[in-house]
C-alpha positions as CSV (number, residue, x, y, z in Angstrom):
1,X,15.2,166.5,119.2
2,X,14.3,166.2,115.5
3,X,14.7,169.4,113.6
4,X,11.0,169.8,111.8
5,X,11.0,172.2,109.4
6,X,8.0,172.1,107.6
7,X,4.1,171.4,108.0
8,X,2.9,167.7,106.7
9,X,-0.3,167.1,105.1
10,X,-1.3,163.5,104.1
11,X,-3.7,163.2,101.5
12,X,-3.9,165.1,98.1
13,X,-7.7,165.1,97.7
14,X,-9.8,168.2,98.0
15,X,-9.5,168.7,102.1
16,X,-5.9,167.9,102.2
17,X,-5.0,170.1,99.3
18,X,-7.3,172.5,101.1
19,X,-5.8,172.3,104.1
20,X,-2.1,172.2,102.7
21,X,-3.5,176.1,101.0
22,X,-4.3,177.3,104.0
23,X,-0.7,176.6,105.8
24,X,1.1,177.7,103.2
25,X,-1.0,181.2,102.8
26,X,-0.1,181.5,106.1
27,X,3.4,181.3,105.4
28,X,4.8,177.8,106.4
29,X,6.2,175.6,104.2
30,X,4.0,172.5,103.8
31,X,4.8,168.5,102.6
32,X,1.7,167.2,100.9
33,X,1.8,163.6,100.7
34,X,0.0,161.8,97.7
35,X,0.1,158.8,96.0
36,X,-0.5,159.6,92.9
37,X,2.5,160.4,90.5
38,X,0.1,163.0,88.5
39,X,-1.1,165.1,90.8
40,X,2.5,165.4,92.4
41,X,3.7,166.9,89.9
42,X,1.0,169.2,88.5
43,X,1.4,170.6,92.5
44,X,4.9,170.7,92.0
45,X,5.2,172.4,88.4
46,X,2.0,174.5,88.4
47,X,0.7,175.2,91.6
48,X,-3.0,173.5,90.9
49,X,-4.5,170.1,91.6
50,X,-6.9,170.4,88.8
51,X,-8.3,166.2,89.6
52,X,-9.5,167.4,93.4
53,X,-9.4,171.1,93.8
54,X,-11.1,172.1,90.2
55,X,-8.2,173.6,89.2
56,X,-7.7,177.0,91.7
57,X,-4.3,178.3,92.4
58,X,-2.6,176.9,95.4
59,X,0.3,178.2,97.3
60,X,4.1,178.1,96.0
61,X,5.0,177.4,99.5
62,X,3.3,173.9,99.0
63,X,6.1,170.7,98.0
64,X,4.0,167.5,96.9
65,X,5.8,164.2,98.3
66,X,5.1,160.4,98.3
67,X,8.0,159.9,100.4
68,X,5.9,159.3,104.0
69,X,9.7,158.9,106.2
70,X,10.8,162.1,104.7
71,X,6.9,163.8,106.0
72,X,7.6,162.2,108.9
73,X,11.4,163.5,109.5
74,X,10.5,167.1,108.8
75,X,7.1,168.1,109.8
76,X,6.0,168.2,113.9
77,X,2.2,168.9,112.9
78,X,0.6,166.7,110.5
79,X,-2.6,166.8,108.7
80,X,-4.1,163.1,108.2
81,X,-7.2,163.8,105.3
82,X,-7.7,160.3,104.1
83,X,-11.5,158.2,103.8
84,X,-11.9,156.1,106.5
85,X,-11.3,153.6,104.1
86,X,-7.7,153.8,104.2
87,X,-6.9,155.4,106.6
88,X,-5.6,152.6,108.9
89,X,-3.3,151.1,106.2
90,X,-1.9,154.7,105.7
91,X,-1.2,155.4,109.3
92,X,0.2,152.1,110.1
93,X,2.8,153.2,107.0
94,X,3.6,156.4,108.8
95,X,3.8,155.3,111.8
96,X,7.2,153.4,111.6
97,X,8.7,156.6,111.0
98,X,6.8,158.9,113.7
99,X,8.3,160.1,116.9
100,X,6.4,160.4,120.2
101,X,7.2,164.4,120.3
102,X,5.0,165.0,116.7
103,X,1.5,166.0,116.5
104,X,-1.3,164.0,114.2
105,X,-4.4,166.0,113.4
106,X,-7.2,163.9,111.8
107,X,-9.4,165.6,109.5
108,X,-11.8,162.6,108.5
109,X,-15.2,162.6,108.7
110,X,-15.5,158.7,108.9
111,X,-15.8,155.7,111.1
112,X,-14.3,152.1,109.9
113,X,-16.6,149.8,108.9
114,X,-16.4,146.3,110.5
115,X,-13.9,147.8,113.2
116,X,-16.6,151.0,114.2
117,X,-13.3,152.5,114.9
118,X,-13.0,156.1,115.2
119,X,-10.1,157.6,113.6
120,X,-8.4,159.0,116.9
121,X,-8.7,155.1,117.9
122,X,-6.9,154.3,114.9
123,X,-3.9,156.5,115.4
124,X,-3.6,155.4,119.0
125,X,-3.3,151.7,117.6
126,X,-1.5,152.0,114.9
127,X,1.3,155.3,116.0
128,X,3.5,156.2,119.0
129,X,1.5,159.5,119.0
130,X,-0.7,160.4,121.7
131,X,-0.9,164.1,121.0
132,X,-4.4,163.9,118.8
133,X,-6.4,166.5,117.8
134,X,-9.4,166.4,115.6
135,X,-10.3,169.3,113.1
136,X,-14.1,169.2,112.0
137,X,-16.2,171.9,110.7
138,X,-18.7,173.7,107.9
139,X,-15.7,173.7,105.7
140,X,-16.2,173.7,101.8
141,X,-12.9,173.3,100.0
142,X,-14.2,175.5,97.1
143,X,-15.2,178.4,99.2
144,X,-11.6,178.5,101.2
145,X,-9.9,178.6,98.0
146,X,-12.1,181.6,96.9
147,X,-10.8,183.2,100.3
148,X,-14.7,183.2,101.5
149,X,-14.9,183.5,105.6
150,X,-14.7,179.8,106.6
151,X,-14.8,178.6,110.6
152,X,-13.9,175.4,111.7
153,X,-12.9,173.7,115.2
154,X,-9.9,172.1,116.9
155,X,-10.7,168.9,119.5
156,X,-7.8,167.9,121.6
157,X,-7.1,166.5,125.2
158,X,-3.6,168.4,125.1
159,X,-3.5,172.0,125.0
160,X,-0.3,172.1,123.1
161,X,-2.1,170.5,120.4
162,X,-5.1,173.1,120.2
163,X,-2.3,176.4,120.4
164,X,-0.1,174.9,117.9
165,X,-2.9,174.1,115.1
166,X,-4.4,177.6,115.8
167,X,-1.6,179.2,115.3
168,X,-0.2,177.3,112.2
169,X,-4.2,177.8,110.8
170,X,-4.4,181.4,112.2
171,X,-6.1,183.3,109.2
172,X,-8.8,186.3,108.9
173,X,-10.6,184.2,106.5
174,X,-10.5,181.1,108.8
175,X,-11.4,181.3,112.0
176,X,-10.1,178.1,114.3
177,X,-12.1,177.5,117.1
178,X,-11.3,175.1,120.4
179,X,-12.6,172.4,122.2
180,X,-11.9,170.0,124.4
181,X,-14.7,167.2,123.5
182,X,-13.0,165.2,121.4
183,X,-15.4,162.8,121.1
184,X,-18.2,165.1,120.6
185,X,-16.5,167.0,118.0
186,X,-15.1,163.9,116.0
187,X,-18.8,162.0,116.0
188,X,-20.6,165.8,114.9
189,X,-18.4,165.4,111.6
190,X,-19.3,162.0,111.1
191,X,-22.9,161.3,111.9
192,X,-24.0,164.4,110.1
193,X,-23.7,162.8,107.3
194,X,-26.4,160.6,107.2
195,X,-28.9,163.5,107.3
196,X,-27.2,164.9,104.7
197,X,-28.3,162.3,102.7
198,X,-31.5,162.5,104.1
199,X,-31.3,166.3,103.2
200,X,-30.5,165.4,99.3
201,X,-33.5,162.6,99.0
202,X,-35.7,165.5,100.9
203,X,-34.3,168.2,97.9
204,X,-34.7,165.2,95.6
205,X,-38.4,164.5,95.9
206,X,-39.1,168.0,95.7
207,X,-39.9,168.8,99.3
208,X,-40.3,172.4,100.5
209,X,-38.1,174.2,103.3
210,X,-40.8,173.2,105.8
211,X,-39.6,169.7,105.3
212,X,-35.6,171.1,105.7
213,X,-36.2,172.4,108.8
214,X,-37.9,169.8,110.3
215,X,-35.2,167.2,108.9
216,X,-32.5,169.1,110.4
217,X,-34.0,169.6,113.5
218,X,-34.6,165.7,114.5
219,X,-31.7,164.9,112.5
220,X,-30.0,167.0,115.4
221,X,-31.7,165.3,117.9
222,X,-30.5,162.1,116.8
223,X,-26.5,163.3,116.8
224,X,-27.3,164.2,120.1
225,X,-28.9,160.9,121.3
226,X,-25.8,158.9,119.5
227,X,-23.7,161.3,120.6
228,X,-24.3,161.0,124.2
229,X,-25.2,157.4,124.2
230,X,-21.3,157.4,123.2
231,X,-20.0,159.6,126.1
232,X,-19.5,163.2,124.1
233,X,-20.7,166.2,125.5
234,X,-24.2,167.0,123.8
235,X,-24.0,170.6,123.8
236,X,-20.8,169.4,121.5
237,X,-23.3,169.2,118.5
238,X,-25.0,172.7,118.5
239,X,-21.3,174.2,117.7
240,X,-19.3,174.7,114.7
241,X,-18.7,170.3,114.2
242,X,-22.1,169.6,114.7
243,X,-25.1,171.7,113.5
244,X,-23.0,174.3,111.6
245,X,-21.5,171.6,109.7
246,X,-25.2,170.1,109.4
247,X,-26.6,173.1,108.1
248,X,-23.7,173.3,105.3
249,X,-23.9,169.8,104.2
250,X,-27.6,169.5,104.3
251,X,-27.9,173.2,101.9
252,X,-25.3,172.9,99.7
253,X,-25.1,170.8,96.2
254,X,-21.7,170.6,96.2
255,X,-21.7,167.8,99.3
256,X,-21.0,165.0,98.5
257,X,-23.4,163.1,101.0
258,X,-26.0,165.5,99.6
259,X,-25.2,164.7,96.4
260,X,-26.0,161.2,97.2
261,X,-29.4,161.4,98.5
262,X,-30.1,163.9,95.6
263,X,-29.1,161.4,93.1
264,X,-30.8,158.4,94.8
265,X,-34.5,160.9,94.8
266,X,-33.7,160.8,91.0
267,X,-34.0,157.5,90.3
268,X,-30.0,156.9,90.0
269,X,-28.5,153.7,91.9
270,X,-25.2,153.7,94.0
271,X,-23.2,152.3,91.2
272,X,-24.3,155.2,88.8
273,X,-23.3,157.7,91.7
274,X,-19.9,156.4,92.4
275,X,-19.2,156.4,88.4
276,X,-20.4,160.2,88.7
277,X,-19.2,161.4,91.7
278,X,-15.6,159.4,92.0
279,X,-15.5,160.7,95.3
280,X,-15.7,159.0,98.7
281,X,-19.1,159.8,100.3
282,X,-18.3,158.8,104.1
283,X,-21.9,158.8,105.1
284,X,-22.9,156.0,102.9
285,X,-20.7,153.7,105.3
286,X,-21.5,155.6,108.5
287,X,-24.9,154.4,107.9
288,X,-24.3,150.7,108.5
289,X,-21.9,151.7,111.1
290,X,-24.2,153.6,113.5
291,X,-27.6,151.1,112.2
292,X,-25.4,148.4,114.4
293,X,-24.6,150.5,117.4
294,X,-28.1,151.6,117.9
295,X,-29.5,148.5,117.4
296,X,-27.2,146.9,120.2
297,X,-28.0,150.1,122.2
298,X,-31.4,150.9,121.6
299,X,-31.5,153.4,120.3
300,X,-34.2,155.6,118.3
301,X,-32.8,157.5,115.3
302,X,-35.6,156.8,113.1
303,X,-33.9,159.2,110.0
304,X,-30.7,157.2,110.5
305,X,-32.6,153.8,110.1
306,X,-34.5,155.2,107.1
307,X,-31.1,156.3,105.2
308,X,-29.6,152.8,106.1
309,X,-32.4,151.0,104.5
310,X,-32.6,153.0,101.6
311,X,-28.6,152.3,101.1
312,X,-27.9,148.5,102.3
313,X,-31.5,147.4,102.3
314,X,-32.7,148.8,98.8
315,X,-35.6,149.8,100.1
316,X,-38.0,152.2,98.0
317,X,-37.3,155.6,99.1
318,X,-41.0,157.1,98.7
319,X,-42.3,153.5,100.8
320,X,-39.2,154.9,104.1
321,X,-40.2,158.3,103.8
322,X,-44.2,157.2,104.0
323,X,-43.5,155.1,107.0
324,X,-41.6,158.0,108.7
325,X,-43.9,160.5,108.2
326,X,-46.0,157.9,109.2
327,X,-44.7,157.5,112.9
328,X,-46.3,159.1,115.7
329,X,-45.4,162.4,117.0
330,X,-43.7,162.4,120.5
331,X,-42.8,164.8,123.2
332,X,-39.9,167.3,121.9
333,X,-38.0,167.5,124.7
334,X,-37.2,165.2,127.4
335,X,-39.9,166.0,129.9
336,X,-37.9,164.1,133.2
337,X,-34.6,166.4,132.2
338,X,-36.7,169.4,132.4
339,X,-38.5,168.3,135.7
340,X,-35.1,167.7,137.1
341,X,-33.1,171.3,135.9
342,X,-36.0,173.1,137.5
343,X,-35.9,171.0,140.7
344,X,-32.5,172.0,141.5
């Protein structure tokens, strides 16, 4: 038996330097492993990660590595916040050094393009480990470091895996929840942002709350319908991963999928964005990703469809939201489900 030591955390951006925070102010020593020689050391030397985390003081307890076989020799428990992006070539890295006993928690909000891969999928292929979890919630990094009450949730199919990460997170000021929809909980991070994008064009244009609240609630009906068309549990998305992360990311400026639509309302094109932002919107590839799958599966998620074309299609935003609003109304709720509950 390996003697682990120490909590690892891989990726130095603002949710794994989060993340690392929180298990250190909860008194474990953390390895956070980065790539970039820079940020290492400001972590190292004073305490801050000033590129990701604007600066805000992080825990002592906190070693930056870029040594992935020495993460891997000393930590049971470890954090993957990578994009989607990379996140294959990193665990595939890791994994020659990974033991069948540790634990890999994936806190991406992403699915690989090309591949449609989820990130649990990924891990399986590409680790020994089998003990998955899946943490997803309303979580903004600057808020946690502020100590604001935060709430997120824990997916796994192993119950070791949901008591451990509890405990190692187990904080007044965040509140780890459990579940045992992994599925569910891993798509609710993901497909949400879309709408959030659709959110920051609504903010964009100008649009009133009315507008808000009707965008969030069909943009939660279509989670749902992708969500169960995939096999998740569809009371999944009313919880903590699915509309409490929707309502953060479609209110708050400081998302980055926001950000996104917000930017695109304002007459600025993806490249002028990515200069801006230099942050990894997962949304933008989501996009294409989920425009395939319900195309192959027939599926209506008319908001979706209007985000994708605005992105990959470059299609005028006012002419997609005319044709939208445009569409005719429908009933709200699945008549024949209703018929059948009260049959029973």
């Amino acid at each position: 038996m390996a003697n682990y030591d120490c909590v690892g955390v891989v990726g130095g951006g603002s949710w794994g330097t989060t993340l690392a925070h929180i298990l250190g102010q909860c008194g474990h020593n953390v390895l956070l492993g980065l790539r970039d020689p820079k940020v290492m050391e400001e972590v190292n030397r004073q305490h801050r990660n000033s590129k990701y985390t604007e600066g805000a003081a992080l825990s002592e307890k906190i070693t930056a590595v870029q040594d992935l076989a020495l993460l891997a020799q000393r930590c049971e428990v470890i954090f993957m916040a990578l994009p989607a992006s990379s996140f294959r070539e990193v665990a595939y890295r890791l994994g020659n050094y990974l033991q069948g006993d540790q634990i890999m928690v994936s806190g991406c909000k992403g699915l690989e393009v090309g591949t449609r891969a989820r990130i649990t999928s990924i891990i399986r292929e590409e680790t020994c480990i089998r003990k998955i979890g899946v943490l997803s919630g309303p979580d903004l990094f600057v808020e946690i470091l502020q100590g604001s009450p935060s709430a997120t949730v824990i997916a796994s199919y192993y119950q070791e895996v949901l008591d451990k990460v509890r405990k190692l997170l187990f904080t007044p000021f965040f509140k780890v929840y459990a579940n045992a929809d992994v599925l569910g909980v891993e798509l609710g991070g993901v497909v949400k942002n879309i709408i959030s994008i659709a959110a920051g064009i609504v903010d964009g244009l100008g649009f009133g709350v009315n507008c808000k609240a009707f965008l969030l609630t069909r943009g939660l009906a279509e989670m749902g319908r992708i969500g169960a068309a995939m096999g998740a549990n569809p009371t999944t998305f009313t919880g903590l991963s699915g509309i409490g992360d929707l309502i953060l990311s479609c209110s708050s400026k400081l998302s980055r999928n926001y950000r996104v639509g917000y930017y695109l309302a304002q007459g600025k094109t993806l490249p002028q964005i990515f200069e801006e932002m230099k942050f990894v919107a997962e949304g933008i590839n989501t996009a294409e990703v989920i425009h395939e799958y319900a195309k192959e599966h027939r599926l209506e998620v008319p908001l979706m469809e209007g985000v994708y074309q605005i992105l990959h299609k470059e299609r005028n935003i006012h002419e997609v939201v005319s044709e939208l609003l445009n569409r005719p109304s429908k009933l709200e709720i699945d008549m024949t489900l209703f018929e059948y509950k009260n049959s029973q």
